[in-house]
C-alpha positions as CSV (number, residue, x, y, z in Angstrom):
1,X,-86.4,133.5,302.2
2,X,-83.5,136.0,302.5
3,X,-79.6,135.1,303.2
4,X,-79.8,138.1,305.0
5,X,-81.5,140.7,307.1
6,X,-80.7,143.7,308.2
7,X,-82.6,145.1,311.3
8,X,-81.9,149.0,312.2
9,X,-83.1,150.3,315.9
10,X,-82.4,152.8,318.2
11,X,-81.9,152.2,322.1
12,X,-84.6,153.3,324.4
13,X,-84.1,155.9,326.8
14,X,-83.0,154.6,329.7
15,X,-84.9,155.0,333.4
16,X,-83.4,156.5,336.3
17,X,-82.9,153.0,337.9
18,X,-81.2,151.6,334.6
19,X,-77.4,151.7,334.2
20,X,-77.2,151.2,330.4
21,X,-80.0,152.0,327.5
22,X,-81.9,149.2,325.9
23,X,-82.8,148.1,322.9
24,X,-87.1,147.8,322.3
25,X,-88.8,144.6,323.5
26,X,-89.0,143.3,320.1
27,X,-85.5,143.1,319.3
28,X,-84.9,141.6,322.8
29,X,-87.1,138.9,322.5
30,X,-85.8,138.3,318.5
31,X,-82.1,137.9,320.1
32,X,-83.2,135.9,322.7
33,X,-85.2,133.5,320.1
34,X,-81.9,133.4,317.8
35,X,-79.8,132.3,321.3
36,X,-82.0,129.5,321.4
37,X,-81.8,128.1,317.8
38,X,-77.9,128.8,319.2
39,X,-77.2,131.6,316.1
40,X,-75.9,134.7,317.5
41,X,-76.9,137.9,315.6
42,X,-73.5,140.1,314.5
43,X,-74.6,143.5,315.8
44,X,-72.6,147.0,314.7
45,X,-73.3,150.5,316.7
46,X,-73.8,153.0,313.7
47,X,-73.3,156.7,314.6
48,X,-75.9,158.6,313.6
49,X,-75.3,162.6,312.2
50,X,-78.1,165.4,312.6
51,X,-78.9,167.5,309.1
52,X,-80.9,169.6,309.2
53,X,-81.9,170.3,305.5
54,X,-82.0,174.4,304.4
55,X,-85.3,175.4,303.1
56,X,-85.4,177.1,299.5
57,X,-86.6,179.8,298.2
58,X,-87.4,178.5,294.4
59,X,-86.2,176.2,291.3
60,X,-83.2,178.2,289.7
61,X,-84.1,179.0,285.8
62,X,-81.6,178.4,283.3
63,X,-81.2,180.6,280.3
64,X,-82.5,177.7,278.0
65,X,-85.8,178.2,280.7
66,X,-86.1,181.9,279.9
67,X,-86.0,181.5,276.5
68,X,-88.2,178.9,276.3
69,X,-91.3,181.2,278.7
70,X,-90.5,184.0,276.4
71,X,-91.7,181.3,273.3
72,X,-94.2,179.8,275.8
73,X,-95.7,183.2,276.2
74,X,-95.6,184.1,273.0
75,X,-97.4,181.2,271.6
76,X,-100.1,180.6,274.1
77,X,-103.5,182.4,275.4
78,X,-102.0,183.5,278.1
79,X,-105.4,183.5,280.3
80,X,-106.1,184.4,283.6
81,X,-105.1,181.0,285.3
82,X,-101.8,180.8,283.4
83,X,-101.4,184.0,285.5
84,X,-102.4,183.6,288.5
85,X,-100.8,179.9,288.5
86,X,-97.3,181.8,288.5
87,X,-98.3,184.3,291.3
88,X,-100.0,181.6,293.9
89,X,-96.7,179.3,293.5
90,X,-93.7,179.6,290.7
91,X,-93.0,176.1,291.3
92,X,-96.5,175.0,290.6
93,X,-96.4,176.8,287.5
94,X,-92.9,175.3,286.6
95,X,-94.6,171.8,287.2
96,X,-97.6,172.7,284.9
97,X,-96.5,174.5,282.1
98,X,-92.6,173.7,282.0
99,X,-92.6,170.3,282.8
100,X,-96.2,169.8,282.1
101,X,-96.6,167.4,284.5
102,X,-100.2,165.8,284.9
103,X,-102.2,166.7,287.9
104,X,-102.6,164.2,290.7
105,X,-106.3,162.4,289.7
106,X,-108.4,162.4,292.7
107,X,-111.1,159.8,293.5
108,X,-114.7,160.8,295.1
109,X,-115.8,164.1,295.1
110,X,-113.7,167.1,293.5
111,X,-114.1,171.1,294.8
112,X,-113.6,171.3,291.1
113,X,-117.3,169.2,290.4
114,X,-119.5,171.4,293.1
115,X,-118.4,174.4,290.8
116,X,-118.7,173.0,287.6
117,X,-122.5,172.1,288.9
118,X,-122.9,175.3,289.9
119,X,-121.5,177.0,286.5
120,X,-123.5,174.2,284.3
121,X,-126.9,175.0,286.3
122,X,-126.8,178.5,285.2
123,X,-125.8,178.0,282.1
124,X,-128.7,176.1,281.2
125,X,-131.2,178.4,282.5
126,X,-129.7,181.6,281.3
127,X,-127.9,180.4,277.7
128,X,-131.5,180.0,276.3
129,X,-132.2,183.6,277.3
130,X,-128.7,185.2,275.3
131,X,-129.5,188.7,273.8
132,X,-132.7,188.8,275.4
133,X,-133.9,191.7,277.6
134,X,-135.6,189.9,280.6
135,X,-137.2,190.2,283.9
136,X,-136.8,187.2,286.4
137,X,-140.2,187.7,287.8
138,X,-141.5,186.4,284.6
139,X,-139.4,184.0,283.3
140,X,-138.5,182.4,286.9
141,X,-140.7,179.2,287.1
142,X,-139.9,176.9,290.1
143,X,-140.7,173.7,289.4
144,X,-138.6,173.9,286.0
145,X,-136.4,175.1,287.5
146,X,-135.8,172.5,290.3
147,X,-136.4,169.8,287.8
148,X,-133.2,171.4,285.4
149,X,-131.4,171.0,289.1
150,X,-132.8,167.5,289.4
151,X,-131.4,166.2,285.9
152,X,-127.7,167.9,286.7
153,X,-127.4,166.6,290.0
154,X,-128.3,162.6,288.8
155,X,-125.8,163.4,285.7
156,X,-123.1,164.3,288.3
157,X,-123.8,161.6,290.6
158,X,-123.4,162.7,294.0
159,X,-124.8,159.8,295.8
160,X,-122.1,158.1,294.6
161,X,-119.1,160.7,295.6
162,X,-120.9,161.3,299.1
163,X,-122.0,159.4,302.2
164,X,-125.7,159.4,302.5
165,X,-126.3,162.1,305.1
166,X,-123.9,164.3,303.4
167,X,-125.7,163.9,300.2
168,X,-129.2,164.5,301.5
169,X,-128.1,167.8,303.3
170,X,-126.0,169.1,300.6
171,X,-129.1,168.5,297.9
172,X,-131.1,170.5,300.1
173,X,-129.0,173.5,300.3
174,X,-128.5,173.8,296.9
175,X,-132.0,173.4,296.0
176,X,-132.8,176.2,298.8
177,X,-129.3,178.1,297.9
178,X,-131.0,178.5,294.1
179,X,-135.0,179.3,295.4
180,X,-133.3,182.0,297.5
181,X,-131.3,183.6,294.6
182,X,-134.2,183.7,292.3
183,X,-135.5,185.2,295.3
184,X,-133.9,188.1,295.2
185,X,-133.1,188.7,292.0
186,X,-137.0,189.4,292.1
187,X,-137.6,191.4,295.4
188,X,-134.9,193.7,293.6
189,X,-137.3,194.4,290.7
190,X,-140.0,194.4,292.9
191,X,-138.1,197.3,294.8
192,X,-137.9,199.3,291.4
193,X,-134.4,198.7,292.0
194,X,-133.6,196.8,288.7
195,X,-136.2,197.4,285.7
196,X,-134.5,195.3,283.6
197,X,-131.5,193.1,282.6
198,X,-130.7,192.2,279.3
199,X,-128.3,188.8,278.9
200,X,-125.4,189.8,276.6
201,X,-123.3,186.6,277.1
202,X,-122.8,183.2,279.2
203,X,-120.1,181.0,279.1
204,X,-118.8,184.6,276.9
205,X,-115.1,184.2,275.8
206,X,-113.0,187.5,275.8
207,X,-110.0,187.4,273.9
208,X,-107.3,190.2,273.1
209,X,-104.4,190.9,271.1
210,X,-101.9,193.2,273.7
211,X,-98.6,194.8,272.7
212,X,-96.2,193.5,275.5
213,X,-92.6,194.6,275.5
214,X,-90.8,191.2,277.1
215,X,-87.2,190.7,277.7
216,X,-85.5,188.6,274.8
217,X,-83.0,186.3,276.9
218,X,-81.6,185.8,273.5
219,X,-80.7,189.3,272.7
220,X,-80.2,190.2,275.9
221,X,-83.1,193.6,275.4
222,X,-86.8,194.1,275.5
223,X,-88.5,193.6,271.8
224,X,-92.6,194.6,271.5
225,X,-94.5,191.0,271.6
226,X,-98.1,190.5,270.4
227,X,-99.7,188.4,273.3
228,X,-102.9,186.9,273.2
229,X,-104.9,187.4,276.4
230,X,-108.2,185.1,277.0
231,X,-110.8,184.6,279.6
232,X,-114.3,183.4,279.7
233,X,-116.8,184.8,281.9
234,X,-119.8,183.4,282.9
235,X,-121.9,186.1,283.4
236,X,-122.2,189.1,281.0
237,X,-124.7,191.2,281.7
238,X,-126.8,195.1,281.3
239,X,-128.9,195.6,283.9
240,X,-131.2,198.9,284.1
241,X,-130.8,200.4,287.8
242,X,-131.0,203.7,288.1
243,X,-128.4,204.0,285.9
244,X,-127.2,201.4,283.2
245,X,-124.6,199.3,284.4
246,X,-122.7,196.8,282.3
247,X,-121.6,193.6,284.6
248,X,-118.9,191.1,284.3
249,X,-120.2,188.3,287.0
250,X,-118.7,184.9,287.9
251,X,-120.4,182.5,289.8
252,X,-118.3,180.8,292.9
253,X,-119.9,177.9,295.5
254,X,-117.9,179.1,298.2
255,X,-120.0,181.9,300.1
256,X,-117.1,183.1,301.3
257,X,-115.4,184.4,298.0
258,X,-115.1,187.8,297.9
259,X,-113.3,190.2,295.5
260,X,-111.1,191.9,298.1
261,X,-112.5,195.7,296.9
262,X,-110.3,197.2,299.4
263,X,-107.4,195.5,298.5
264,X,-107.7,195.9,294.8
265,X,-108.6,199.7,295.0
266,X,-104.6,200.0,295.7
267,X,-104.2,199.4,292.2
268,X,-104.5,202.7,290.9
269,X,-102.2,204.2,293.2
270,X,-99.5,201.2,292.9
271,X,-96.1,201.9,291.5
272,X,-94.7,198.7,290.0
273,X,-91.0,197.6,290.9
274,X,-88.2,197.9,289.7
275,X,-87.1,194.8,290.3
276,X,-87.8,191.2,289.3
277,X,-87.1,189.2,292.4
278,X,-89.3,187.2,295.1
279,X,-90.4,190.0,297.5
280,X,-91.6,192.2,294.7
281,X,-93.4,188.9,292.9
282,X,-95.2,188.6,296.4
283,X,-95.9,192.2,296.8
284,X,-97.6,192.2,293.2
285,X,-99.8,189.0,294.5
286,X,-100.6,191.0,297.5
287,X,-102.9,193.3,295.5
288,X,-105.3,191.1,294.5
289,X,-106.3,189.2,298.0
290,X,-104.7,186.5,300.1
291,X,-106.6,184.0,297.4
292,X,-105.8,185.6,294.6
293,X,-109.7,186.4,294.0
294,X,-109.3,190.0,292.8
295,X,-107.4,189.3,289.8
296,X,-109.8,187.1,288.1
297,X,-112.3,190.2,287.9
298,X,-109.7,192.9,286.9
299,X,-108.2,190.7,284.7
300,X,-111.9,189.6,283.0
301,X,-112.5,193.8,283.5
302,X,-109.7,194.7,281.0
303,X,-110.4,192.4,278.2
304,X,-114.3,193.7,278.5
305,X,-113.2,197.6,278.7
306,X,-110.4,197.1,275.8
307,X,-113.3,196.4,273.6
308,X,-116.4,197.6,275.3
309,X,-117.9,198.9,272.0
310,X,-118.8,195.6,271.1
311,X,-121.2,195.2,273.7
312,X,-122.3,198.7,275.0
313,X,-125.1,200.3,272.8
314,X,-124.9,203.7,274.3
315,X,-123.2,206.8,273.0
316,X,-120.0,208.4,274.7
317,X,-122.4,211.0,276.1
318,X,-124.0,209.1,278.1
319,X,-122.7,207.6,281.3
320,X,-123.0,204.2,281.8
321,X,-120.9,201.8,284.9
322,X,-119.4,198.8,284.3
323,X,-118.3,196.6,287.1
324,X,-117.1,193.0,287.4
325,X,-118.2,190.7,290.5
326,X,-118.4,187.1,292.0
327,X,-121.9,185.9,292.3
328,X,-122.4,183.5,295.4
329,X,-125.5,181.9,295.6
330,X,-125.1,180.3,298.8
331,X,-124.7,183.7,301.1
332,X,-128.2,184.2,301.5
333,X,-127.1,188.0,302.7
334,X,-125.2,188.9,299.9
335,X,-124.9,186.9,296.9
336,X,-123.5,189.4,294.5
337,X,-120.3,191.0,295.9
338,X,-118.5,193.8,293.3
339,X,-114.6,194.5,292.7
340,X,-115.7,198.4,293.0
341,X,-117.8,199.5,295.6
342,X,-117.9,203.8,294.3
343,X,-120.7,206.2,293.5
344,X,-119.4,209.1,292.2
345,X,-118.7,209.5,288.3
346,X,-114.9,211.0,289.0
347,X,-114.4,207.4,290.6
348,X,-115.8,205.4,288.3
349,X,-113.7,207.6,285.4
350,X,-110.5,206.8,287.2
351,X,-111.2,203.5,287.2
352,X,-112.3,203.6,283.5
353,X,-108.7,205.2,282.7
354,X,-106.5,202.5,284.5
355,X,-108.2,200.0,282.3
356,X,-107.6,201.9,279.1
357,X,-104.0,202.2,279.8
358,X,-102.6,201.0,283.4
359,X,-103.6,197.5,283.8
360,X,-101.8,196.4,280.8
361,X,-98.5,197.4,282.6
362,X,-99.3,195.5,285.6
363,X,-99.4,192.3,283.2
364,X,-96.5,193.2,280.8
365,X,-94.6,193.2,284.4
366,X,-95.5,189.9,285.7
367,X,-94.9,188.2,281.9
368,X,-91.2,189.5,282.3
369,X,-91.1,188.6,285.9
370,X,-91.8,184.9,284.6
371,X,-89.1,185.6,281.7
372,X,-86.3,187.3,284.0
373,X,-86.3,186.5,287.0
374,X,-84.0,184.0,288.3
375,X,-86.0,181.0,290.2
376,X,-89.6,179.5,290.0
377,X,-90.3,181.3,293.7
378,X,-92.5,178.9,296.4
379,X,-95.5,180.8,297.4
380,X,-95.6,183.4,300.6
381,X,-97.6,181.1,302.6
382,X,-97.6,177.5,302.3
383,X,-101.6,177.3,303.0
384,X,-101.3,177.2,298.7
385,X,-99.9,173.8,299.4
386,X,-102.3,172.3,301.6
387,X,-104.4,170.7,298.7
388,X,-101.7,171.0,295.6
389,X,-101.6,168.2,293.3
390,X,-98.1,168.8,292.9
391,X,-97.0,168.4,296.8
392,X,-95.0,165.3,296.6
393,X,-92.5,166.0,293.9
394,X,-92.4,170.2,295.2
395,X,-91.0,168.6,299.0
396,X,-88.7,166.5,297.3
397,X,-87.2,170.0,295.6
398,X,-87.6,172.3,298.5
399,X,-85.8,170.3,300.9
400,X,-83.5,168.0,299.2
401,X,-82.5,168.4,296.3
């Protein structure tokens, strides 16, 4: 047992027929217990003082830290995550990548297993069909299919992650989420819509070597930078339409998910800033969708365009589209939702120039806004936060130290 103990309370408020405040019910009957065994507690009044503590606005970056992103950068595959890591929430990136700091490890069900089911389903039933020109209506048999689904879902072991009712309804939408998809990918060649789709890729890594002028904190100037830029799509596909179209598809559980079109139209017309600060970090972010969506498919868009000849047969005279989308199974409405949502062929060659040329800007400026600018910003809005795996140590440096 303890010498001592300290006991800290605070008076109650006291009524209108009470001349003097008093202490809870529990410490009352405690001194009146010690008066008994005839030991008198010593009792001090401690004032308290209100502070309230200043939010901030980031973690400030030392010259040692700008140096040391400018190697980061220069030694990594800088993919799409890395990237949109640093525009979602500075800190989080500073947590990852500087301090590289494990994530949290979470027990039960993950949002990151439902869309690796999803991306592992697919993969299995298209992989097997690479380089092959196709039509669903033929290949599409059910009960395979389900039974592939079957096999996945024991392997991931849901009933385990879930309670019992949640398990049974969720295992019947996604077996109804994937007859429904098949579904229309064959009413559309029954339309006449689609005559044909050819698999080019799944699981299809895109890599490319970009000259990137970054800011040398050593040196105090900008020096060209060979940057390796990576992504991996799942979907890479021709499809025959009425025209040939080259597609750039991801799948996403979340029926929701959309690529923001209108949002990331902006783009073209989008004049970078000047300056390397936390409003002009968030107006870059603001392009791409409150989610961040949008940048997964331009980014995936410019390493496919930068070497497009590897994958499109056609001659230059001939006109083909190429467009880059989220494929959600579970909107039975829509389940294929595009970045670009044009017709006409003077659209589509804008587009096709801002990719040749433009979009590699828009990256060379947020890889210098990770090397210059002074702090590892907190995000616009602090929904970002609500699931984090870095939340408890981020509080600790936004409010105290």
């Amino acid at each position: 047992s303890a010498e001592e103990v300290h006991i800290f309370y605070i008076f109650v408020e006291k009524s209108k027929t009470q001349e003097f405040r008093e202490p809870s019910r529990f410490i009352q009957k405690l001194k009146w217990e010690l008066e008994k065994e005839e030991r008198k507690p010593v009792e001090k009044v401690i004032p308290l003082y209100l502070e309230i503590l200043s939010e901030k606005e980031g973690i400030s970056k030392t010259e040692k830290d700008k140096e040391w992103l400018l190697n980061l950068i220069r030694s990594s595959e800088i993919s799409r995550y890395f990237i949109e890591t640093y525009l979602r929430c500075g800190v989080k990136f500073y947590f990852k990548y500087l301090l590289k700091l494990k994530e949290t490890e979470k027990i039960g069900l993950k949002p990151v297993d439902v869309g690796n089911f999803i991306h592992e389903f697919f993969e299995k039933i298209f992989k097997e069909l690479e380089g092959e020109e196709i039509l669903i209506e033929r290949i599409y048999k059910e009960d395979e299919v389900l039974n592939k689904l079957e096999n996945l879902w024991l392997f991931y072991k849901f009933e385990r992650k879930m309670d019992a009712l949640s398990h049974f309804l969720s295992k019947k939408i996604a077996v109804e989420t994937v007859r429904r998809y098949f579904n229309y990918l064959i009413e559309m060649e029954k339309s006449g819509k689609v005559k044909g789709t050819k698999i080019l890729g799944v699981e299809k890594d895109l890599k490319l070597f970009a000259d990137c002028f970054l800011f040398d904190p050593l040196y105090n100037n900008s020096k060209n930078s060979k940057i390796l830029l990576s992504g991996r799509t799942d979907f890479l596909i021709k499809r025959k339409e009425g025209i040939t179209k080259y597609l750039i598809l991801d799948f996403k559980s979340n029926p929701d998910t959309t690529p923001h079109p209108e949002k990331v139209k902006k783009i073209f017309n989008f004049s970078l800033p000047d300056k390397f600060d936390k409003s002009s970090l968030y107006e870059v972010a603001d392009i791409f969708g409150s989610d961040l969506s949008g940048f997964q498919l331009t980014f995936y868009y410019y390493l496919f365009y930068q070497q497009k000849e590897k994958f499109i047969s056609e001659g230059n005279e001939e006109f083909v589209i190429i467009n880059a989308g989220f494929i959600t199974p579970s909107d039975f409405k829509k389940p294929e939702k595009f970045v670009f949502n044009i017709h006409s062929r003077g659209e589509w060659t804008k587009i096709y120039s801002y990719f040749k040329s433009g979009f590699k800007d828009l990256i060379e400026w947020i890889l210098n806004h990770i090397i210059i600018s002074d702090k590892f910003y907190f995000p616009e809005d602090d929904r970002f936060c609500k699931f984090c795996e870095y939340k408890s140590p981020c509080k600790n440096y936004k409010y105290l130290f």
